[in-house]
DOSE-89752 format. One record per residue (C-alpha): x, y, z. Coordinates in steps of 0.02 Angstrom, whole numbers, plus 50000, padded with zeros to 5 digits. Layout:
<patis>
XYZ...
</patis>
This chain:
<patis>
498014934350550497744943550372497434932450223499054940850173500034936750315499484918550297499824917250112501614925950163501894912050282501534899750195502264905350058504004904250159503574886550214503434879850032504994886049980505964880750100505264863350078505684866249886507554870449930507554853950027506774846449866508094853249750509384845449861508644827549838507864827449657508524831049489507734846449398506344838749271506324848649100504294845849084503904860149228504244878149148503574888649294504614902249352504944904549543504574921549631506024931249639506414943349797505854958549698503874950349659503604943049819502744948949961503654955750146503504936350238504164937250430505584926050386506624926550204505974909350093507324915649969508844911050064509444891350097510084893350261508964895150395509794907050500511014918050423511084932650311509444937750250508804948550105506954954850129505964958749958506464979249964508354976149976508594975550168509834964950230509824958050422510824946550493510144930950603508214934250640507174946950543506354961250600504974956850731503234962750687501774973150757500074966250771498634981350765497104975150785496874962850639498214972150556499894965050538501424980750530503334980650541503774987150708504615002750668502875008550581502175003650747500785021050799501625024750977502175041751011504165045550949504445059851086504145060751262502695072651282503395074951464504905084351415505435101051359506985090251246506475084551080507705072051096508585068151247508345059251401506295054551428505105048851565503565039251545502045038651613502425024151720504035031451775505065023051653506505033151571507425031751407508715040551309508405047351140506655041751085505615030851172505085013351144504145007151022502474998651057502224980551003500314975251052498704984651056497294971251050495414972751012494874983051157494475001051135496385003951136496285017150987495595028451077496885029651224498295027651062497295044150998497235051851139499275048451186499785054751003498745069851028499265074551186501115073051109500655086550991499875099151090501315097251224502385100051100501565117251033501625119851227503105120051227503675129551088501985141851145502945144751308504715148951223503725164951124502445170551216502305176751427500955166551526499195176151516498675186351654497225172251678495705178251780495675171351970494365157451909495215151651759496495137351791498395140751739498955133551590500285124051672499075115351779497895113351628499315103451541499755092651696497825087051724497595083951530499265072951553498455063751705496845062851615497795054451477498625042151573497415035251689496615027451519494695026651572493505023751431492845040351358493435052251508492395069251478494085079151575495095075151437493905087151332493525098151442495435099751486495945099351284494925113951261495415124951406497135122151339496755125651171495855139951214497325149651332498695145751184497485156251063497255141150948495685135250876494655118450882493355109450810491995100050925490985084150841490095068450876489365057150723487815064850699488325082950774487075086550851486585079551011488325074351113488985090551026487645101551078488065097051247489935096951240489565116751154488635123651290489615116951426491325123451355490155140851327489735142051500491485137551566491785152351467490535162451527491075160251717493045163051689492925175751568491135184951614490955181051816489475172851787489085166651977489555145552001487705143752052487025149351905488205139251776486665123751781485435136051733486685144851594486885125151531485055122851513484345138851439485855136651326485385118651267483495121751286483435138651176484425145051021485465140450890485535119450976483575115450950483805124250779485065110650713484245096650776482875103350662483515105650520484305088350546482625077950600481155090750584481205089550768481535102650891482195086651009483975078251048483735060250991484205053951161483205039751284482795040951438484345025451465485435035351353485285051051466485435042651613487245034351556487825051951498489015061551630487935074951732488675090351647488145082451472486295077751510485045089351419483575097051523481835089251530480735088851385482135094351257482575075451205481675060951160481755044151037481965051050874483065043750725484695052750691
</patis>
């Protein structure tokens, strides 16, 4: 709970004992302080301005609900009404903007979905990220596929339809920093002629491996190059070039700052040939 969520709550529980007060004891002229009025106070989960305890209610911006107020959304350490609640307000799994809308789970809805009420502290954002982002490139995917025929896509390069449907299943299955969700977000990107950005915090190391392995995707779907020789493209690519060049200009070091643990944690596709990495600072 927020310090302001606890001063709002406790705020509501010493006015109502003060309306229970008022009830049982004269006014005394000696006390000249001025009670908050609806329009100063802060959004409590209940009104303190009202006697009744259930009833009409008036919240501090002019709302009026009857019986219980609006429940709230807890983000984190983050307290939010519901209805600002971060959860997706279209189906990425339709063609409708609005209309009748299946979840993941298999759950469907009419209009827009349901909102969501919990995410706790596990690493949560990033599926939430993930989710809202996959909303919005379905949804260019959509329009993209009302304006423009499919591609005539080389026999090696994977349909865009089936690119969408694996990013979706990528999505969905939630595991912790899945590499197919970026390697799936860019092939996507990349057929719909639209451009993207590739970064990790000190972008150099995790992106100079992300790079090269989206350049020789590229290289064998667009150029032929052979399946047994995408490795070799991978490490001439991070061991040569324009990659060693930015890690020296970052750490006057031609070396990713990775350790031998760190490398051995990384995915296969994203582990950096021998000698080109080491303990450095980033």
């Amino acid at each position: 709970m927020t310090p302001h969520q606890s001063n709002c709550d406790n705020l509501g529980r010493l006015t109502t004992y003060y309306h229970h007060y008022r009830k049982t004891h004269p006014a005394r002229g000696t006390v000249r302080s001025r009670m908050m009025t609806p329009e100063d106070a802060p959004c409590p989960r209940y009104s303190p301005f009202t006697n009744d305890d259930v009833g009409s209610s008036t919240s501090p911006t002019g709302t009026t609900w009857e019986g219980s107020p609006p429940t709230t959304t807890t983000i984190g350490r983050r307290t939010l009404p519901e209805e600002d609640a971060p959860c997706p307000r279209y189906s990425p799994f339709t063609n409708d903007d609005v209309g009748s809308s299946t979840s993941p789970t298999g759950t469907t809805w009419e209009g827009s979905p349901p909102t969501t009420t919990t995410i706790g502290r596990r690493t949560l954002p990033e599926h939430q990220f993930n989710w809202d982002n996959l909303g919005r490139l379905t949804t260019y995917y959509h329009h993209y596929r009302k304006t423009h025929t499919a591609r005539a896509s080389s026999p090696r390069c994977m349909p865009l339809e089936e690119v969408m449907e694996a990013l979706r299943a990528a999505v969905t299955r939630k595991a912790s920093r899945d590499p197919d969700v970026l390697l799936l977000a860019a092939a996507a990107t990349r057929q719909m002629n639209g451009i993207r950005f590739t970064s990790c915090k000190s972008a150099k190391d995790r992106t100079a491996m992300s790079v090269t392995i989206e350049q020789s995707a590229i290289l064998a779907e667009q150029y032929h190059l052979a399946d047994t020789e995408i490795g070799k493209a991978k490490d001439i690519l991070r061991s040569e070039g324009c990659r060693r060049d930015n890690t020296f200009k970052n750490i006057g070091v031609r070396k990713y700052a990775f350790t031998k643990r760190q490398v051995a944690a990384l995915p296969a596709d994203y582990r950096p040939p021998p000698g080109t990495y080491g303990s450095h600072h980033t």
